[in-house]
N, CA, C and O atoms as a MOPAC input file, in Angstrom:
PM7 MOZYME 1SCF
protein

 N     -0.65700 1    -7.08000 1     9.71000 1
 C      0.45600 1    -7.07100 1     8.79600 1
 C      1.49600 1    -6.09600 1     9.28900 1
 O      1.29200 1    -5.26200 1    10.17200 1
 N      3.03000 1    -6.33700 1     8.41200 1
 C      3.71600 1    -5.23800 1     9.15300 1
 C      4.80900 1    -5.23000 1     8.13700 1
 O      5.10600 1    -6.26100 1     7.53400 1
 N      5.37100 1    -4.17600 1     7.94700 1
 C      6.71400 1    -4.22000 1     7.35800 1
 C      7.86300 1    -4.32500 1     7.84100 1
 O      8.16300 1    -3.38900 1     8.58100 1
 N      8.85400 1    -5.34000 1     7.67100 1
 C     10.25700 1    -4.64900 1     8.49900 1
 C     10.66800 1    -4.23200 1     7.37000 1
 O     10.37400 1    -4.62500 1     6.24100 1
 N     11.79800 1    -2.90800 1     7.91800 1
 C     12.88500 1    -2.33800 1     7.36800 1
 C     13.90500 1    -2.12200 1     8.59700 1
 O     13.58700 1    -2.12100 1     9.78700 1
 N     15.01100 1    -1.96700 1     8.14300 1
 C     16.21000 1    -1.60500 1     8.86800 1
 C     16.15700 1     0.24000 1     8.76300 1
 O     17.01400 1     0.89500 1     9.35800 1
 N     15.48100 1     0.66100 1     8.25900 1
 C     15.97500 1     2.03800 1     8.81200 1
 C     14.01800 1     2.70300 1     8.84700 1
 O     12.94900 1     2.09300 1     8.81700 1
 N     14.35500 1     4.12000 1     8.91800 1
 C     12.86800 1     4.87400 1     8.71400 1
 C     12.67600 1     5.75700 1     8.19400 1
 O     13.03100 1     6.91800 1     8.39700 1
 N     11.82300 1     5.10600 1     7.12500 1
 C     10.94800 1     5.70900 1     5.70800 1
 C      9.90000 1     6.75900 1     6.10300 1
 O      9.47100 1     7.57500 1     5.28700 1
 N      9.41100 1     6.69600 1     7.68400 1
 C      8.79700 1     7.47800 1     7.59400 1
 C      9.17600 1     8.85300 1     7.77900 1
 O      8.38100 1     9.70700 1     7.38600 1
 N     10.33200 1     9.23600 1     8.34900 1
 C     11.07500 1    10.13100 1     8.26700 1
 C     11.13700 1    10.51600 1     7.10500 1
 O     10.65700 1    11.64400 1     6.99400 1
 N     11.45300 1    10.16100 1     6.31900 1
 C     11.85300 1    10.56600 1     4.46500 1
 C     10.16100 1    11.05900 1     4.17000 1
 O     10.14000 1    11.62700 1     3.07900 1
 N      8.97500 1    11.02300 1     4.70100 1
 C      7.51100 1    10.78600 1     4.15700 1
 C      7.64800 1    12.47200 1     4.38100 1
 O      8.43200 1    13.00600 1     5.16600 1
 N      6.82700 1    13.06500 1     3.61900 1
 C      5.83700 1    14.07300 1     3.40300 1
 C      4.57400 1    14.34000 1     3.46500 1
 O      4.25200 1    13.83900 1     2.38800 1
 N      3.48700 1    14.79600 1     3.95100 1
 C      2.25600 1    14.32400 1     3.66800 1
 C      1.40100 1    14.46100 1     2.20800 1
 O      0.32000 1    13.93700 1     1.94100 1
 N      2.31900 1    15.42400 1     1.26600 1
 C      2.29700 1    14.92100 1    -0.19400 1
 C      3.15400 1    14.21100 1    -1.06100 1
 O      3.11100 1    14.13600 1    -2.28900 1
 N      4.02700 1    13.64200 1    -0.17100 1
 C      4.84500 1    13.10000 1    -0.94300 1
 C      5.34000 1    12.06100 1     0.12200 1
 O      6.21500 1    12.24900 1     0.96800 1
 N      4.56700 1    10.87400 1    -0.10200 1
 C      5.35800 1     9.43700 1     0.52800 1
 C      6.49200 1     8.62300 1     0.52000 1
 O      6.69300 1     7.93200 1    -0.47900 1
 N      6.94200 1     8.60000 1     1.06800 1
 C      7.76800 1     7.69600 1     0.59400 1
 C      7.87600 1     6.26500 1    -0.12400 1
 O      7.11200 1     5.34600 1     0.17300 1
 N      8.77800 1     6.15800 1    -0.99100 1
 C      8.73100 1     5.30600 1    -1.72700 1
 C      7.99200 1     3.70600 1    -1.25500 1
 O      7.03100 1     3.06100 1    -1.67500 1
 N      8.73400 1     3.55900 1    -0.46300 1
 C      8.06100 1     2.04600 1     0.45500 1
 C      6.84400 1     2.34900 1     0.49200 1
 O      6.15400 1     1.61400 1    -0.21500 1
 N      6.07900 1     3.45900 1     1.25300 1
 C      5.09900 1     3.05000 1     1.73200 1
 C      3.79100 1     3.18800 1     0.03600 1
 O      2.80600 1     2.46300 1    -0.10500 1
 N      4.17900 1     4.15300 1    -0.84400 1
 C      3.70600 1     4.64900 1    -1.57100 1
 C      3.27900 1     3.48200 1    -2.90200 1
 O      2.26600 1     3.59400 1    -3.59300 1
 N      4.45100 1     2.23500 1    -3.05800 1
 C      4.34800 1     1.59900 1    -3.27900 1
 C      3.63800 1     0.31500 1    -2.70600 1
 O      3.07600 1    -0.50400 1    -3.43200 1
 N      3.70200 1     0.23400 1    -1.60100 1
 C      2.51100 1    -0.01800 1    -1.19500 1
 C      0.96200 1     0.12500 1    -0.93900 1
 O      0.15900 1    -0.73600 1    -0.57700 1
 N      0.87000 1     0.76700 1    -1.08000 1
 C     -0.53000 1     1.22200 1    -1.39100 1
 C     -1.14400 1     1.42900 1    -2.54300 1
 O     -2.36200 1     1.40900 1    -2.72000 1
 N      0.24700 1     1.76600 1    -3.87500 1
 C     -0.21100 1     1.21900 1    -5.02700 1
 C     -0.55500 1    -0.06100 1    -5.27100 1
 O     -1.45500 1    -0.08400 1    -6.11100 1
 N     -0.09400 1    -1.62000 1    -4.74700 1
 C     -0.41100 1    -2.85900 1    -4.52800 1
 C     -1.33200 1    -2.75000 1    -4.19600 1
 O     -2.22200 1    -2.89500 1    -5.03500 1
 N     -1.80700 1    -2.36200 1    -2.49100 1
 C     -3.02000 1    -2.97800 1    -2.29300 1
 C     -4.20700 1    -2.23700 1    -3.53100 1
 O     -5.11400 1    -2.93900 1    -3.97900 1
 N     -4.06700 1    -1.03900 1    -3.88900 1
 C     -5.23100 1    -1.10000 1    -4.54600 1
 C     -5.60600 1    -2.09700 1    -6.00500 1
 O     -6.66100 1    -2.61200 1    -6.37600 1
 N     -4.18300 1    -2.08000 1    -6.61300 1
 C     -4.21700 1    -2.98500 1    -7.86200 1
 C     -4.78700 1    -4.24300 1    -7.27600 1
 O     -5.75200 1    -4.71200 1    -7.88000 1
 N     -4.31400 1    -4.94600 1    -6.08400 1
 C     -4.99300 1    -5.92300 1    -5.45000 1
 C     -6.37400 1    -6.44900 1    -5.20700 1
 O     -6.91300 1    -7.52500 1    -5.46900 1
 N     -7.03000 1    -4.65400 1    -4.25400 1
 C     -8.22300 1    -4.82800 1    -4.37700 1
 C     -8.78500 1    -4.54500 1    -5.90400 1
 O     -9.65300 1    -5.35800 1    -6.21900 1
 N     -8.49900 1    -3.63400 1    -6.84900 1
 C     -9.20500 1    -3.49800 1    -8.23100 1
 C     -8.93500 1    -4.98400 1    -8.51500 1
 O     -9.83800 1    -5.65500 1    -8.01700 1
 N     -8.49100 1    -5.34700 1    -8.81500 1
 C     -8.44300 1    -7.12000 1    -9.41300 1
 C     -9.36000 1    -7.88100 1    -9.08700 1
 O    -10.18500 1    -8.35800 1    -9.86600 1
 N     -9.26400 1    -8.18800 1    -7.13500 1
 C    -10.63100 1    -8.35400 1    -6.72300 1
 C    -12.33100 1    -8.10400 1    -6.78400 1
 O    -13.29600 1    -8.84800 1    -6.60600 1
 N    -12.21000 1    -6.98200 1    -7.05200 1
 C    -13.56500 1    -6.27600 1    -7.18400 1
 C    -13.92200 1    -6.94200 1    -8.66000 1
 O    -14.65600 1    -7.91500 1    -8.83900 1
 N    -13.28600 1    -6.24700 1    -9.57800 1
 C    -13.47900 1    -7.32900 1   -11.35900 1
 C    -13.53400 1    -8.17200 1   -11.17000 1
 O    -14.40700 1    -8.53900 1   -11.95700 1
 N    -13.07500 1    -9.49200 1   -10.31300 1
 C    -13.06500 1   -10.48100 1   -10.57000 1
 C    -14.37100 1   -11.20100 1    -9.56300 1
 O    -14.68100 1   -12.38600 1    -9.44300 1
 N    -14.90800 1   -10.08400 1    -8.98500 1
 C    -16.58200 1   -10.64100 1    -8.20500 1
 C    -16.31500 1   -11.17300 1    -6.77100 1
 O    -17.11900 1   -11.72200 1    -6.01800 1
 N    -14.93300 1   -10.87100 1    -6.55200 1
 C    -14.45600 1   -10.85500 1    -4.96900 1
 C    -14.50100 1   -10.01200 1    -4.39100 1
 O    -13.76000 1   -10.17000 1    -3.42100 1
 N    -14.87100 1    -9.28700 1    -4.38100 1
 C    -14.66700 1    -7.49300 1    -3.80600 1
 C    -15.35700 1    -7.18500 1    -2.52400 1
 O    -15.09600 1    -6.17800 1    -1.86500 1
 N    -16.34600 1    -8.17700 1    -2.14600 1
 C    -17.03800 1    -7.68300 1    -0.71900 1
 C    -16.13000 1    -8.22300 1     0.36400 1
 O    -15.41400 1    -9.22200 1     0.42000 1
 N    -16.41300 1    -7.16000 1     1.27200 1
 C    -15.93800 1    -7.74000 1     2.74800 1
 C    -16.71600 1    -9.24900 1     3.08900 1
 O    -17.80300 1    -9.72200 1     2.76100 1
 N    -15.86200 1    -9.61300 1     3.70900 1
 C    -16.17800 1   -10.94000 1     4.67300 1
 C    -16.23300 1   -10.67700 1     6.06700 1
 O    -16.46000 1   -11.59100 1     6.85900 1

């Protein structure tokens, strides 16, 4: 997977404080995986 952006977020990153893009991302994947897991999908393949 990959993100484009036109500029860099990771510059703006902190290591306590992410940046928005990426931070929000990683809030997804976990809501993603929690959904999965409840819903009895949760193991690796």
């Amino acid at each position: 997977w990959y993100v484009g952006v036109q500029f860099h977020p990771e510059f703006q990153s902190k290591p306590n404080k992410a940046h928005p893009l990426f931070a929000a991302f990683i809030e997804a994947s976990l809501s993603h995986k929690l959904a999965n897991v409840q819903a009895g999908n949760g193991s690796p393949k």
